[in-house]
C-alpha positions as CSV (number, residue, x, y, z in Angstrom):
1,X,126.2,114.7,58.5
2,X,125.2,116.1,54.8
3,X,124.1,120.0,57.0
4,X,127.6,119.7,58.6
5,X,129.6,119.2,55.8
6,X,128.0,121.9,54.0
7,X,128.7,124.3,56.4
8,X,132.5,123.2,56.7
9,X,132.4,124.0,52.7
10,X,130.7,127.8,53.1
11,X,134.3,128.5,55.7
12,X,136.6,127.2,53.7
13,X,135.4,129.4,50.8
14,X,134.8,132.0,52.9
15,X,137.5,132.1,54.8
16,X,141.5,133.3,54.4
17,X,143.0,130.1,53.9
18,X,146.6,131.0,55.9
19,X,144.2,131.7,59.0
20,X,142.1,128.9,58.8
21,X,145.1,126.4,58.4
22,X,146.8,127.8,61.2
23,X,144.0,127.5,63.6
24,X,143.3,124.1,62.6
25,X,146.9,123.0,62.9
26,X,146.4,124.6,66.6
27,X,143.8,122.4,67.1
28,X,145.4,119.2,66.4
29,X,148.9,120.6,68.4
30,X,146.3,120.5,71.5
31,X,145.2,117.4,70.4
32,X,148.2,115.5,70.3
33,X,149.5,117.0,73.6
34,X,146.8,115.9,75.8
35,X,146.5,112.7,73.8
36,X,150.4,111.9,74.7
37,X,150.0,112.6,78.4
38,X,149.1,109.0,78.4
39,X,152.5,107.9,77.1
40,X,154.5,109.2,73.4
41,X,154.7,105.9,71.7
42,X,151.3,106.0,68.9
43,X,152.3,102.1,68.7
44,X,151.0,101.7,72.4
45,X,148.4,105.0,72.5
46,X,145.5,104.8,70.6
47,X,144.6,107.8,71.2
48,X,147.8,109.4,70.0
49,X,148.0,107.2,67.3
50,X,144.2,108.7,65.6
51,X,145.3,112.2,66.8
52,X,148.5,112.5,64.6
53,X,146.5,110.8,61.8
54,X,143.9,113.6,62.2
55,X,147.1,115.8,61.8
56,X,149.0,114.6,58.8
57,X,145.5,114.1,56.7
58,X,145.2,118.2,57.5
59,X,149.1,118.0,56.1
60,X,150.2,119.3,59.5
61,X,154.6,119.3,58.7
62,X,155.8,116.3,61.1
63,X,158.5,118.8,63.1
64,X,155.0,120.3,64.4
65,X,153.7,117.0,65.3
66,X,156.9,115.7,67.2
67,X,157.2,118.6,69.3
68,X,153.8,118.2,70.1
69,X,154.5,114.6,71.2
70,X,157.7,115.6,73.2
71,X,155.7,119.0,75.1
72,X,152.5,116.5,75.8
73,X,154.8,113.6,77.1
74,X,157.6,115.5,78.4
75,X,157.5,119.0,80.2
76,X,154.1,119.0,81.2
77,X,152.8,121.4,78.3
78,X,149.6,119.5,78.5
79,X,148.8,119.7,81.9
80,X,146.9,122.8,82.1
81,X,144.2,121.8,79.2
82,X,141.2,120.3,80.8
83,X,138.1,118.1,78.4
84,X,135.1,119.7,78.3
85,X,132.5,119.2,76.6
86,X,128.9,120.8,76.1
87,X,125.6,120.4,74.6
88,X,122.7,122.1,73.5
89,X,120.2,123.2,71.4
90,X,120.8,126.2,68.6
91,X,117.9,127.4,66.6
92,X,115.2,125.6,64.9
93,X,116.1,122.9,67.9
94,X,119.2,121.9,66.2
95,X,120.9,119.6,68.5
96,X,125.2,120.8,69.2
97,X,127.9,118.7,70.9
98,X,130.6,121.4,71.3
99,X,134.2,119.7,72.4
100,X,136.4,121.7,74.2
101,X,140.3,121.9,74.9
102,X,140.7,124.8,77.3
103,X,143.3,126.0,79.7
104,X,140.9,128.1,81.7
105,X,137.1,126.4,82.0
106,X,135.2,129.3,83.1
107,X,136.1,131.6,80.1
108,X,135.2,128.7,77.7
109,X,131.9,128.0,79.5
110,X,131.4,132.3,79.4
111,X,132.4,132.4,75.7
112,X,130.2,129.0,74.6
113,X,127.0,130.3,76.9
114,X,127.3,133.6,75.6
115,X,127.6,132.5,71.4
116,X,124.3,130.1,72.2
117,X,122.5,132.8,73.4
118,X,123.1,135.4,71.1
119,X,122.6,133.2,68.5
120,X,119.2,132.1,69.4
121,X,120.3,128.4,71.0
122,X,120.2,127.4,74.5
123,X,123.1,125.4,76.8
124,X,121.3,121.8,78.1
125,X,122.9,119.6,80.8
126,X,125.2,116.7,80.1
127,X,123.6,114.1,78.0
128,X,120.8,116.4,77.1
129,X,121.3,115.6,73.4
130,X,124.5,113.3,72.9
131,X,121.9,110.5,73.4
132,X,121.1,111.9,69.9
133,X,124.5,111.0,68.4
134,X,127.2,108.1,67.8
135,X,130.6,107.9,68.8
136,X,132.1,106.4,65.7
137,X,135.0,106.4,63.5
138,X,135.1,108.3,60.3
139,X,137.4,108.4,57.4
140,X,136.9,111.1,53.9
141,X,138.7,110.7,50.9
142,X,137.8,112.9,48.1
143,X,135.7,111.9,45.3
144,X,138.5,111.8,42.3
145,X,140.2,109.3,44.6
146,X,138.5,106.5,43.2
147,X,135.2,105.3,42.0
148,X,132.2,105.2,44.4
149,X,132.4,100.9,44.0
150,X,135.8,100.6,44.6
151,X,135.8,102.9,47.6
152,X,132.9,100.4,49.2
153,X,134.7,97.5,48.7
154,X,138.0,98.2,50.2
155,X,136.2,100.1,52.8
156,X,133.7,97.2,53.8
157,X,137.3,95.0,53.8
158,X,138.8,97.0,55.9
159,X,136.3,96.5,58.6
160,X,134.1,99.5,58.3
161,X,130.2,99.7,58.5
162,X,129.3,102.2,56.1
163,X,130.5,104.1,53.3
164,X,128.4,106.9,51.7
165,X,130.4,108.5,48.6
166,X,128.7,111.9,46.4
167,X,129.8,114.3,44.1
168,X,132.3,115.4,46.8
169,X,134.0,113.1,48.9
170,X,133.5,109.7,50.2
171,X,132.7,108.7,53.8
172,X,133.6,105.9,55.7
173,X,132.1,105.3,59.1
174,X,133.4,102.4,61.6
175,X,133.5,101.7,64.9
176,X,135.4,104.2,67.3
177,X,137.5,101.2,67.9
178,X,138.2,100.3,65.1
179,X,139.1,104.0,63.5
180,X,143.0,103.1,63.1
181,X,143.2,99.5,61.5
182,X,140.4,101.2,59.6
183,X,142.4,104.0,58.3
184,X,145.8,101.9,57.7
185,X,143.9,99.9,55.3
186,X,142.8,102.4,53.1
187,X,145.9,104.3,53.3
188,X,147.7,101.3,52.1
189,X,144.9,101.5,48.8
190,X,144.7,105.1,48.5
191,X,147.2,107.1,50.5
192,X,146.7,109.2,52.8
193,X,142.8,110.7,53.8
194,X,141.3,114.3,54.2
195,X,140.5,113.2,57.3
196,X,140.3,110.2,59.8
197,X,139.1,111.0,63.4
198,X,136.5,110.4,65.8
199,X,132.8,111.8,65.2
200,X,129.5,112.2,66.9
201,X,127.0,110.9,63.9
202,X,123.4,112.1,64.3
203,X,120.8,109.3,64.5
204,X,118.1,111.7,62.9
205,X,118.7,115.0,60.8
206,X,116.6,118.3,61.2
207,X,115.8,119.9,58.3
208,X,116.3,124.0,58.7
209,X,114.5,127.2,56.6
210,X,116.2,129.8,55.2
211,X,116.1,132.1,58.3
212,X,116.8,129.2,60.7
213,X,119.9,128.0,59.1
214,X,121.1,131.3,58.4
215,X,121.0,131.9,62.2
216,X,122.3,128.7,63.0
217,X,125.5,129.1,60.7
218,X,126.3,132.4,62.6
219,X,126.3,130.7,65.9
220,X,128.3,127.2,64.2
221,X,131.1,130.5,62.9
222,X,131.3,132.2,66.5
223,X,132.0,128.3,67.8
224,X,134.8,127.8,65.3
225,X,136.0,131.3,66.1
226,X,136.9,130.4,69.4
227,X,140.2,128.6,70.5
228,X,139.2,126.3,73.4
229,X,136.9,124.9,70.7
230,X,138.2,121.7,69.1
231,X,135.0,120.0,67.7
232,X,131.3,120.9,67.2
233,X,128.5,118.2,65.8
234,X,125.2,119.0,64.7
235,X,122.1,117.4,63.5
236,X,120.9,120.0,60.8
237,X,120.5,119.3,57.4
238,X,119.5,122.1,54.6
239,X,117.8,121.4,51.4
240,X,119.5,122.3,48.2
241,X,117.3,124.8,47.6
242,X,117.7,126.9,50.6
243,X,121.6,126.1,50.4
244,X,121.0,128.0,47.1
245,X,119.3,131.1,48.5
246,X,122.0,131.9,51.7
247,X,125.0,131.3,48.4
248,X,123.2,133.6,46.3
């Protein structure tokens, strides 16, 4: 997801860093909550068990994870969020998988309508381009961590199926169910990720202009804006080159 990653890079530059932590840590809180309607204990919820990994590789403080665990398994805090999630098409036919956490479904399917059309992308039916994506497992480490070598070899015996390692970072991709012995064995190595969590991986990139990606970065900013959104996947990727141009 080389576009993707990118883009994450031109917010976290761009953006006031207090903000942006705070609205990630929101993200994960809503996470964890829903995730522990299905029981507290990580030891017998997987799903718990990824999201508060997500969480502490963000370096979310542990008091915020616990209550999160105690409102989502407790007092019915997570009740009102409802799973959502959409697809589409942004411009230069860019394919999206938006996931959503939302308390009120008809102003996030207003709000997410409204930022693909303004942005030159159009909403699809269910399936209309997750076909397009996997559902797997990924771990990132930063690149100082260790070398490129080292990082494939503990990664391949830990169980996973790829590991792609650049300048930046290094990614390891597994399968979804195996995200969490995954992770525990590379912690154990290296401590703990940048992040570990569920992703959709496009089979097949699209490569975007100047113009097209510069539209397509405004409508992947409103998305992140917004607070029922917990996740959006794309299939973009941008060339060096033009990467230069929109920094310039």
């Amino acid at each position: 997801m080389a576009g993707h990653s990118k883009f994450k890079n031109i917010m976290h530059r761009k953006g006031a860093q207090d903000a942006k932590r705070a609205k990630i840590f929101a993200r994960h809180t809503k996470e964890i909550m829903v995730a522990a309607r299905d029981g507290g204990d990580p030891d017998m919820n997987a799903r718990l068990r990824t999201a508060i990994a997500a969480a502490k590789a963000q370096n979310m403080p542990n008091d915020n994870i616990d209550r999160a665990v105690k409102k989502g398994s407790g007092d019915g805090g997570a009740e009102n969020f409802e799973e959502i999630r959409y697809e589409g098409y942004g411009p230069g036919g860019v394919a999206l998988i938006v996931d959503v956490l939302t308390d009120n479904r008809n102003r996030a399917a207003s709000d997410i309508r409204s930022a693909f059309s303004k942005y030159g992308g159009n909403m699809g039916e269910s399936n209309s381009v997750a076909f397009m994506f996997d559902r797997v497992g990924q771990v990132v480490y930063p690149a100082e961590t260790t070398s490129g070598d080292e990082m494939f070899e503990a990664a391949l015996e830990a169980g996973a199926s790829d590991v792609t390692s650049d300048s930046d970072m290094h990614e390891i991709t597994c399968e979804a169910e195996d995200l969490n012995s995954v992770r525990e064995a590379l912690e154990e190595k290296f401590g703990n990720p940048e992040n570990a969590n569920l992703v959709w991986k496009p089979q097949n990139t699209v490569d975007l202009d100047e113009g097209k990606a510069q539209t397509l970065f405004r409508l992947l900013e409103a998305l992140d804006d917004n607070d029922d959104v917990q996740t959006v996947a794309s299939n973009f990727d941008v060339s060096d080159e033009v990467m230069a141009k929109l920094n310039g």
